[in-house]
C-alpha positions, 0 to 999 in steps of 0.5 A: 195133302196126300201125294201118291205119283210124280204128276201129284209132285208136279202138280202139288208144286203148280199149286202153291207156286201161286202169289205168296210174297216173297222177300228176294235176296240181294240181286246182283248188277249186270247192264242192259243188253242195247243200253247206252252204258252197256260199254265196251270199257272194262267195268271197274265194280268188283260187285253191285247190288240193288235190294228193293225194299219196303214202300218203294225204297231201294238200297244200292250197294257196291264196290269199285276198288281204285275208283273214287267217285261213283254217281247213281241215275235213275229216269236220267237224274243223279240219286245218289254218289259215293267213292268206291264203296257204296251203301245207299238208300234211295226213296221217292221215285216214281212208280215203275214196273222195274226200276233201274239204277245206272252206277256210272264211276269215274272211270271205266264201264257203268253197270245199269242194274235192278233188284233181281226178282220180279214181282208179280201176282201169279210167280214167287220165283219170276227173277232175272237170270243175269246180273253177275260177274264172271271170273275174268271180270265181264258181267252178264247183262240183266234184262235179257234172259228170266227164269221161273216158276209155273205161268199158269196163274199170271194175271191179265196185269202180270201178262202187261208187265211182262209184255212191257219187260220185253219178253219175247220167247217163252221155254217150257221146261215141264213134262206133258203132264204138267203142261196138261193140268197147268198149261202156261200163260205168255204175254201178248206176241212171245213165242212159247216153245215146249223143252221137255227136259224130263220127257222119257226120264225113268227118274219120276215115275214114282214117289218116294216113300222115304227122306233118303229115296226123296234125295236119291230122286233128286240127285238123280233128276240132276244126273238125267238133266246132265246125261238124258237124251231129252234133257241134252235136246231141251237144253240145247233149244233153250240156249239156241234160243237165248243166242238168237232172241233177246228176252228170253225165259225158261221155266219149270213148275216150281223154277229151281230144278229143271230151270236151275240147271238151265241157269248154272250150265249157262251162267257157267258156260259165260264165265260165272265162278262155281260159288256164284252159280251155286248161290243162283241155285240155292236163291231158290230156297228163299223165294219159295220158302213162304210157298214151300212151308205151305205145301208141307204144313198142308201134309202129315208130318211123316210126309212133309218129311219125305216131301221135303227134299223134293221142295229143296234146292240143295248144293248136293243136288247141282253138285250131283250134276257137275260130277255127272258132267265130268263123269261123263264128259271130262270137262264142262266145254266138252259138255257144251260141245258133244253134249249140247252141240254148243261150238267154240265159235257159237260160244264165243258169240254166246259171250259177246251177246250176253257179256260186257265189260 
């Protein structure tokens, strides 16, 4: 595989972000927007996780310092129990297209939870963008906002699936290029906006011809994601969007760069400590690590080594785009606010429509 200009990166990604499995990290717990346990009470767990395992097992791990008893439900009936610590295997449930878990302790708010990826034919990196917990002890919902890799090999039953998860808006974070040799496929009544976050970007315009270009490219990528005119404007569409719909997802060609910094701005801007986000961001790494090795194992060895930092996520990178916020901006509110238009009132509603607890 010979990769000569920008669109041959993006169209080289598109090519193996096709349906090689993927085994997805711990996903965290969040509760479902509109959910009966979606409660206004302070949620007890200081973290829940749901790991889905081999021939339809599910392993449920969490911690609730101070309560003594937790009961696990899914479908209505109770799965599992524990105290405050918890580490359960759960079997023999009847086939979903996402199985949901509600963890409903003794006292305080209940967290309804699903392992984080989404497994489908035509993505490796489709995963729910929620699910965490915030510095001040609120969690973001899950079901309510997805990220991705390219959409442009979803098959007719990953388009059912994801009519029936309720997607509803559909944010395209690629360049007119990528958009032209992959175009996307939505489900059935979504919406489909186009965010081009690196429209006019002087970043991409050619290849590397070294490892230490391929990082200098890339930690300027994030800058411009920060700083660029046409960034600013995808993300603030994108955000607006999330405000406004439920059911949203943004996604780029191989669902890390673009789409990583949509995640870490916004999973930040909710509340989210800094090593939560990162982790988020390099998550990547592990879902398209199957797809990655392919792609380089397809080239020379001189230009896998050259290509490889392109396929990274690296903490150098995100890094590079908080240093750009505060270079820039001084402080990450003022980002959101002259950056992205992004007020303390329609902040305030951001955080009360994706936070509970």
């Amino acid at each position: 595989m010979k990769i000569t200009s920008a669109a041959g990166v993006a169209l080289a990604l598109a090519a193996v972000s096709a349906s090689a499995s993927v085994t997805a990290p711990v996903a965290s717990a969040a509760p479902a927007h509109g959910h009966a346990h979606a409660s206004s009470q302070r949620i007890p767990f200081t973290s829940a996780t749901v790991t889905a395992g081999a021939e339809g097992s599910y392993r449920i791990v969490w911690n609730a310092p101070g309560v003594r008893k937790v009961v696990v439900r899914a479908g209505g009936h109770v799965v599992a129990r524990g105290g405050s610590r918890g580490d359960v295997t759960v079997r023999g449930l009847a086939a979903a297209d996402r199985q949901w878990f509600d963890l409903v302790p003794e006292r305080g708010g209940s967290l309804h939870l699903a392992d984080r990826l989404i497994k489908l034919d035509g993505t490796v990196n489709f995963r729910d963008a929620g699910g965490y917990r915030t510095q001040d002890g609120h969690w973001v919902k899950m079901g309510e906002i997805y990220r991705s890799d390219a959409l442009d090999k979803l098959t007719a039953a990953d388009l059912g699936k994801l009519g029936r998860l309720g997607i509803h808006a559909v944010y395209d974070l690629r360049m007119e290029s990528e958009r032209t040799a992959a175009p996307d496929r939505v489900p059935s009544g979504a919406t489909y906006t186009v965010a081009d976050v690196l429209a006019g970007s002087p970043t991409f315009t050619a290849m590397p011809t070294t490892e230490a270009e391929a990082v200098k490219m890339m930690v300027d990528g994030e800058k411009y994601m920060v700083s660029g005119d046409s960034a600013r404007a995808a993300y603030t569409a994108v955000y607006t969007g999330v405000a406004d719909k439920d059911g949203v997802l943004y996604h780029c060609t191989a669902g890390k760069d673009r789409t990583g910094w949509s995640s870490a701005a916004l999973l930040t801007a909710l509340g989210v400590p800094r090593s939560t986000v990162t982790a988020d961001y390099l998550a990547s790494n592990t879902y398209r690590a199957a797809a990655n090795e392919a792609a380089l194992a397809a080239m020379p060895p001189a230009q896998a080594a050259v290509y490889k930092p392109l396929l990274d996520v690296r903490a150098e990178y995100l890094n590079s785009g908080f240093d750009e916020v505060t270079d820039e901006y001084g402080d990450f509110g003022t980002y959101l606010k002259d950056g992205l238009g992004i007020s303390g009132r329609e902040l305030r509603e951001l955080k009360s429509e994706l936070l509970v607890g």
